[in-house]
N, C-alpha and C positions, 0 to 999 in steps of 0.2 A: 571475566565475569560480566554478564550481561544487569543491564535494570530494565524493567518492566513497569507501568504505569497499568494496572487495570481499576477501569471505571464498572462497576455496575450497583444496581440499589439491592442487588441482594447480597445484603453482606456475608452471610453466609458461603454460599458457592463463591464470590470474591477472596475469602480468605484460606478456604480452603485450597484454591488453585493458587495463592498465593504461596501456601507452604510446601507442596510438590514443586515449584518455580525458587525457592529457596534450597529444600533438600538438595536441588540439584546445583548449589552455588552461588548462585543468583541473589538478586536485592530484586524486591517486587512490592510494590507500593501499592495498597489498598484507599480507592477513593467511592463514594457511594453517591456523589452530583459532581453534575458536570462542569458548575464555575470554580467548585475548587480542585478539579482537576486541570484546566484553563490555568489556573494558579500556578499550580508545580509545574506545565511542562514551561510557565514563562522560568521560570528560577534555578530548575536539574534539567542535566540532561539522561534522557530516556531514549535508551531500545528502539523499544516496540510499545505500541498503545494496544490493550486490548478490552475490548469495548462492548457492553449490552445496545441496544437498539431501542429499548421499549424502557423509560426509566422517565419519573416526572420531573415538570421543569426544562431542563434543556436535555433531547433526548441525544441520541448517539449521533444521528448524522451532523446535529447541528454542533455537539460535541466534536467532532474529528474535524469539521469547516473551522473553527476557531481555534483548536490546537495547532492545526498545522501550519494557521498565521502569525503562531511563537514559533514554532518549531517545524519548520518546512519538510526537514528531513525525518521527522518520525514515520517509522512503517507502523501498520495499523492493521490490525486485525480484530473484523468484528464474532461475538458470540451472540448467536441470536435463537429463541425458539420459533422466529415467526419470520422464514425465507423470503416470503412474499410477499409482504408488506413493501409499501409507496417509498418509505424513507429507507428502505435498502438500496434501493436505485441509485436514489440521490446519493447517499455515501459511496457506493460503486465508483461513481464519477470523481473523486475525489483520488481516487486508485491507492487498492486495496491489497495488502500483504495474502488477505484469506476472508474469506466468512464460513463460519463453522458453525454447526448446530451447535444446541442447549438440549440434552447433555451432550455435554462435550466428550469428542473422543479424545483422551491423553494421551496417548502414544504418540498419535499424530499431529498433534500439538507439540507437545514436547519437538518430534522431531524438526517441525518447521520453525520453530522459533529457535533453534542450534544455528539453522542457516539463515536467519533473519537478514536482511543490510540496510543499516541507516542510510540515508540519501541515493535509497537505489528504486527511485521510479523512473519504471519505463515505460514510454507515450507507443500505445500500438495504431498506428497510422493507416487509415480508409482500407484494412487488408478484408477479404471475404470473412466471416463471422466463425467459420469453422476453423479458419485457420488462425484466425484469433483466438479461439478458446485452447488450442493446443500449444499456441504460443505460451498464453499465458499461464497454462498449466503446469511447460516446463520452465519459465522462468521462475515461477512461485517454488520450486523444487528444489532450484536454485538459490532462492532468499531475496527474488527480487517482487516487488510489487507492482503493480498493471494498471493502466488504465486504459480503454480504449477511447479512440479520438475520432469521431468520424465526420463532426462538422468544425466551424470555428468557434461555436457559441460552446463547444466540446471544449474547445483549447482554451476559450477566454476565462473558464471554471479553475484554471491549470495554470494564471497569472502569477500567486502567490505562491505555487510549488518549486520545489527543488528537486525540477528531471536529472535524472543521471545519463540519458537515451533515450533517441527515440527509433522505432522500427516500422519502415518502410516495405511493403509489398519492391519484390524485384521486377516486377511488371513495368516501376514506375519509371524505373532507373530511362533513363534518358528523355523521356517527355517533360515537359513544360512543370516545375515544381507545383504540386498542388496545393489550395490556395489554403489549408489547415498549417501543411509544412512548413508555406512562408509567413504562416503569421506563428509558429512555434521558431521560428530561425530567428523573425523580425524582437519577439519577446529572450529567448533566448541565444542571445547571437554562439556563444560559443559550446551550443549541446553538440552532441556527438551523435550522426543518425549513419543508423547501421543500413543494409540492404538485408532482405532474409536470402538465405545462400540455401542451395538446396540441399547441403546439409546442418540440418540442426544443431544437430551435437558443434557442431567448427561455431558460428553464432553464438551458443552460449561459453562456449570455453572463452570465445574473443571478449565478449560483457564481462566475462568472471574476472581476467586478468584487468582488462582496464580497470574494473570497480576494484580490483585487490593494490591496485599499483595506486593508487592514490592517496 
């Protein structure tokens, strides 16, 4: 049985997706601001966060920056109707299980929060942008959450997380560490940074067992 924390000020659609997130077994907690959700995750432990973006007072991103400084290892996923707004960015950076629109599609929810994984951010390192998004597409498929890292001031956002990995371009593999990695190695001496192999599928199977065996 999973538990789930969702934040948003509309109670309604809050409660509603909380009782489809029960039907299915689940414990799923209804909160409608963000310091008394800041509350709960210091006291329970939680899943998954799932989170509105536009909400008065303390909105979503600045909601998931302070949760996740109780709880490092919460995956997060935002519900937004407004993709392109400033404070998605910033939440982004923070590395994000999903953002999904409002309304929400359920199915696809449902089925991504089946494979959720607590304490499974994975740092994606200076790689080309297209093959970043593909990474992180099939890692999300997987239950892992992403963030992309491509400077230090990237990594220094990444102080108070709890990486489970990080993924390096194979390009790198024998030059001079670069200087994101060694300040992600210098911060976390003992993460575990993969090489991408040029099969995918070997990659995620290799994350899926290390994350299961621990």
């Amino acid at each position: 049985m999973r538990s789930y924390l969702l934040l948003d000020d509309n109670l309604a659609f809050a409660e509603n997706l909380a009782e489809i997130l029960r039907d299915g077994g689940d414990e799923a907690t209804v909160v409608t601001e963000g310091p008394r959700a800041l509350s709960l995750a210091g006291t329970r432990r939680f899943d998954v966060l799932l989170t509105d973006m536009k909400m008065p007072g303390m909105n979503g991103a600045q909601a998931v920056r302070h949760i996740r400084q109780v709880d490092p290892g919460l995956a997060v996923v935002v519900i937004t109707a407004y993709p392109g707004e400033e404070e998605l960015e910033a939440v982004r950076r923070e590395g994000l299980l999903a953002v999904l629109p409002k309304p929400v599609p359920l199915a696809p929810l449902v089925s991504l929060l089946s494979h959720a994984r607590r304490d499974g951010l994975v740092a994606l390192i200076e790689g080309e942008p297209a093959r970043d998004e593909t990474l992180a597409e099939q890692l999300r498929s997987r239950g892992f959450s992403c963030v992309t890292v491509r400077a230090v001031e990237d990594a220094e956002r990444l102080a108070g997380a709890r990486l489970f990995a990080a993924l390096v371009p194979s390009r790198r593999l024998g030059e001079p560490e670069c200087e994101v990695l060694h300040w992600l190695r210098t911060r976390f001496p003992t993460l575990p940074v993969f090489s991408e192999p040029v099969d995918l599928r070997t990659l995620l199977d290799t994350l899926e067992r290390a994350h299961d065996s621990r």
